[in-house]
C-alpha positions in Angstrom: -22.0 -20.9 -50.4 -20.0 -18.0 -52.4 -17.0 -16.8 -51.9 -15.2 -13.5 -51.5 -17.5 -12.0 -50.2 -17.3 -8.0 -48.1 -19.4 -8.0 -44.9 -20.6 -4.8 -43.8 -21.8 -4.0 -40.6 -24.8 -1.5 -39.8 -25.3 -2.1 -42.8 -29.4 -1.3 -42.8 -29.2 2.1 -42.9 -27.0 5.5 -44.0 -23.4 5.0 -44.6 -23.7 0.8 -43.8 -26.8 1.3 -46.4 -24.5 3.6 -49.1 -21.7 1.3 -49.0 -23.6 -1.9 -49.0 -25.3 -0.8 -52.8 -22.0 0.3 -53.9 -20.2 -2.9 -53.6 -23.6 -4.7 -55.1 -23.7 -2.7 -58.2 -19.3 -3.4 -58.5 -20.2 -7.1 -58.8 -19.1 -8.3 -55.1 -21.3 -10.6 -53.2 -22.4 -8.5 -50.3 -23.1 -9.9 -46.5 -25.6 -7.2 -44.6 -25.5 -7.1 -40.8 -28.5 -5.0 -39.3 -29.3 -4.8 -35.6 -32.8 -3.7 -36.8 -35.6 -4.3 -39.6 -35.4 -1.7 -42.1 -37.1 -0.3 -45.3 -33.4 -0.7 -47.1 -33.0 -4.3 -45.6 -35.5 -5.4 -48.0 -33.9 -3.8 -50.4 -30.7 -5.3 -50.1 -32.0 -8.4 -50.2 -33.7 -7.9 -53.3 -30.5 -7.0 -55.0 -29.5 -10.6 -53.6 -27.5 -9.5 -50.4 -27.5 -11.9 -47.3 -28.4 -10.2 -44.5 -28.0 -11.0 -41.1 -28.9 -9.9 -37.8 -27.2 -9.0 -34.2 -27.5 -7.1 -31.6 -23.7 -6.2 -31.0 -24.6 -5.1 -27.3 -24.8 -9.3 -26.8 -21.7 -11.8 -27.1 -24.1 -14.6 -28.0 -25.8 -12.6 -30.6 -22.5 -11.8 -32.5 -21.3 -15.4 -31.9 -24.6 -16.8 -33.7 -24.2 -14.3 -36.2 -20.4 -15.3 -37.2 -21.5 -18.8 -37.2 -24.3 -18.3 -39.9 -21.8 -16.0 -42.2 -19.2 -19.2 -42.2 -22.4 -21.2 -43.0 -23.1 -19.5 -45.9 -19.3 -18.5 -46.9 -16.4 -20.1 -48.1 -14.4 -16.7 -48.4 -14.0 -13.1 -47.2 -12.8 -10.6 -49.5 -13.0 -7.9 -47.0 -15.0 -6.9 -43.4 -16.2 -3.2 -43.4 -17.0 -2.1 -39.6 -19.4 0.2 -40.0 -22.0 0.2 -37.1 -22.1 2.7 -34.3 -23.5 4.3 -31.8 -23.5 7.9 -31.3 -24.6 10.1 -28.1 -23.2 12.8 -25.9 -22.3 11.2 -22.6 -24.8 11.4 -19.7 -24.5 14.7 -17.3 -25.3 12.1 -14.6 -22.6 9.9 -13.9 -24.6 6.9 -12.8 -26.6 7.3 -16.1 -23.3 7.5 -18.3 -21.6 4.4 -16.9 -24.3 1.8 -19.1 -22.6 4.2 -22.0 -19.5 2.8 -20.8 -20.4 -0.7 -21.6 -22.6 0.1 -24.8 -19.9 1.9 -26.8 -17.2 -0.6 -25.7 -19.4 -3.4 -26.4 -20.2 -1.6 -30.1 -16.8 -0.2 -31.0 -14.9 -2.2 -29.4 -15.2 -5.9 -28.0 -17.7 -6.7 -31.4 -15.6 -5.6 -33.8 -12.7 -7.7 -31.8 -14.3 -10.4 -31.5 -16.0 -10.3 -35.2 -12.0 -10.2 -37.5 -11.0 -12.8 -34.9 -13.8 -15.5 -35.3 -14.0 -14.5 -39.4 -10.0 -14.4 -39.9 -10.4 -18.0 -41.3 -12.4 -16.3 -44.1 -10.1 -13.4 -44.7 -7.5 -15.8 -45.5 -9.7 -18.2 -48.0 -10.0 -15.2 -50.1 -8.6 -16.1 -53.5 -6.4 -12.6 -53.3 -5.0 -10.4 -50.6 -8.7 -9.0 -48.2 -9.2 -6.3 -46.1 -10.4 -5.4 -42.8 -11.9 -1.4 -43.0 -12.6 0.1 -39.3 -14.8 3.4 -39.9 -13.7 5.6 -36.7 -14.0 8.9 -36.3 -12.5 12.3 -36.0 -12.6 12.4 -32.7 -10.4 9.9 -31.9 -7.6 11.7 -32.4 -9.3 14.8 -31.0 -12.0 14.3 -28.2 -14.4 16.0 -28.2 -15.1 16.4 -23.8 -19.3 16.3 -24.4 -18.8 13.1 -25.9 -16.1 11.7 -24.2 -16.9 8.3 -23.7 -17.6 8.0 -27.2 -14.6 9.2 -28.5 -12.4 7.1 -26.6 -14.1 3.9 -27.6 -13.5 4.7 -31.3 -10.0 5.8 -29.9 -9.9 2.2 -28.8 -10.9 0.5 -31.8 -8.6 2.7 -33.5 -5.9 1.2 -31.5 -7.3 -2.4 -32.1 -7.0 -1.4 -35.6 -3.3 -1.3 -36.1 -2.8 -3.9 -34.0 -4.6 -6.1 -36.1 -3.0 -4.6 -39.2 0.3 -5.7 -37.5 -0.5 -8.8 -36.5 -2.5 -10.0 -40.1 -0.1 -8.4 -42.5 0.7 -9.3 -45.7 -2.1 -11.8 -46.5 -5.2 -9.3 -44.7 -4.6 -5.5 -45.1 -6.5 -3.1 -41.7 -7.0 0.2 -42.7 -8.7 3.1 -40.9 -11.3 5.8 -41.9 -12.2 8.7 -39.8 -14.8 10.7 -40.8 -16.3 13.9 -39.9 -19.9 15.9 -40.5 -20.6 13.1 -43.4 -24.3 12.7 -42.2 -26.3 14.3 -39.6 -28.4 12.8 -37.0 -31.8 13.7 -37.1 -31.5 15.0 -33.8 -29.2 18.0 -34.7 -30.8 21.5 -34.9 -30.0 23.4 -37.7 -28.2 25.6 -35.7 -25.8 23.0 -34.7 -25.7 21.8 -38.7 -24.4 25.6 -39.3 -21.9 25.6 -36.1 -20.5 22.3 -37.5 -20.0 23.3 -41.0 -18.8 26.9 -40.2 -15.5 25.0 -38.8 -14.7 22.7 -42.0 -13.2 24.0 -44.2 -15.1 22.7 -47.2 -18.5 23.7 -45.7 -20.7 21.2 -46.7 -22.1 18.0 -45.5 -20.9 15.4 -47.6 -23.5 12.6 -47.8 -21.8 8.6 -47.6 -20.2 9.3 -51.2 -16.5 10.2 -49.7 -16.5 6.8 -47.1 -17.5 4.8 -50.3 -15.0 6.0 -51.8 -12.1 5.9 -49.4 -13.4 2.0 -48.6 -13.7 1.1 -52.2 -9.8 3.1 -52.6 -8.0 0.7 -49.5 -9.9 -2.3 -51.0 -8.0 -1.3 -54.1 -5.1 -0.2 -53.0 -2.2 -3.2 -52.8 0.3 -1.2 -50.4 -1.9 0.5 -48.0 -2.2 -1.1 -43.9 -2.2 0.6 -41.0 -3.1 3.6 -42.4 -5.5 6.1 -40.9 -7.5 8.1 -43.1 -9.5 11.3 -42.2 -12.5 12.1 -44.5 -13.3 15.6 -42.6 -13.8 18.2 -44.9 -11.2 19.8 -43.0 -12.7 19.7 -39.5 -10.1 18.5 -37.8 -7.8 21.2 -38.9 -10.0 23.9 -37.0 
């Protein structure tokens, strides 16, 4: 049993991955969901994380999975929602409703029902914890060929400051948004170019910035319901 420790969700790979090793190389006991086997889910466990696994599509899943992190827990420090999904919505309508369901169930109902099973633990922490949702640019600003994605981060967005009122002062909920951090393997070059043409720093930033803005609200003793872009710009386009 340890205590104080941060959970991270989608944490087996890119940003969950980056900010996982961060907080393991600060000192903080680091929890590891992965929906997935992975290369760095090895290595995280090697640099003693606990990882766990869920497929956040399932209730049951999540359930089991919250029940073996207060097995192996006395205390949260902080819960980093981190795992997505990310696709343009269906042309075919019948084919985009089970999008419906998968990035509600992702973005929104998981994360839900993930602070309120683990709110216990946020509270045991021996200081003042955090709840981080990672959103996304979009949900300020949708983006109409991915439309149902956008508004289930717009959702969870919303959750977020509810949360932030309702669990305030002992458990801070901040918000960050980001924008072209990481491509998907399945963008073209020529996307890459039309993305990074219309942010104004022109680059594509790697997971460095959202460790950074996470490991800033950790620190940060007056920040909650805040909502953080980490864009490059984009938005301002």
């Amino acid at each position: 049993m340890q205590d104080d420790m941060i959970f991270i969700t989608g944490a087996g790979r890119r940003v969950g991955y980056a900010l996982a090793e961060y907080f393991l190389t600060q000192g903080h006991p680091v929890i590891g969901h992965h929906h997935r086997e992975s290369v760095e889910c090895e290595k995280l466990r090697q640099r003693g994380a606990l990882m766990v696994q869920a497929n956040f599509e399932d209730e049951d899943s999540v359930q089991q999975m919250c029940a073996q992190i207060e097995s192996q827990c006395r205390s949260l420090r902080a819960i980093i929602h981190n795992a997505s999904a990310f696709t343009k919505t269906h042309a075919d309508a019948e084919q985009a409703l089970p999008q419906f369901d998968q990035f509600y169930r992702i973005h929104m109902r998981t994360p839900w029902q993930i602070n309120t099973a683990l709110i216990p633990l946020l509270r045991a922490c021996s200081r003042v914890s955090d709840i981080v949702h990672i959103t996304d640019i979009y949900a300020d600003n949708p983006n109409p060929v991915y439309d149902v994605y956008c508004a289930s981060k717009a959702g969870l967005q919303n959750l977020s400051l509810s949360f932030a009122k309702q669990l305030a002062p002992k458990i801070k909920v901040n918000v960050i948004q980001p924008g072209p951090i990481l491509f998907k393997e399945w963008h073209s070059e020529a996307a890459k170019k039309a993305v990074l043409s219309e942010t104004l720093l022109g680059f594509e930033a790697g997971p460095e910035p959202i460790v950074k803005a996470a490991s800033a609200l950790l620190d940060n003793p007056y920040q909650t319901g805040a909502i953080i872009p980490v864009d490059g710009g984009r938005r301002l386009t």
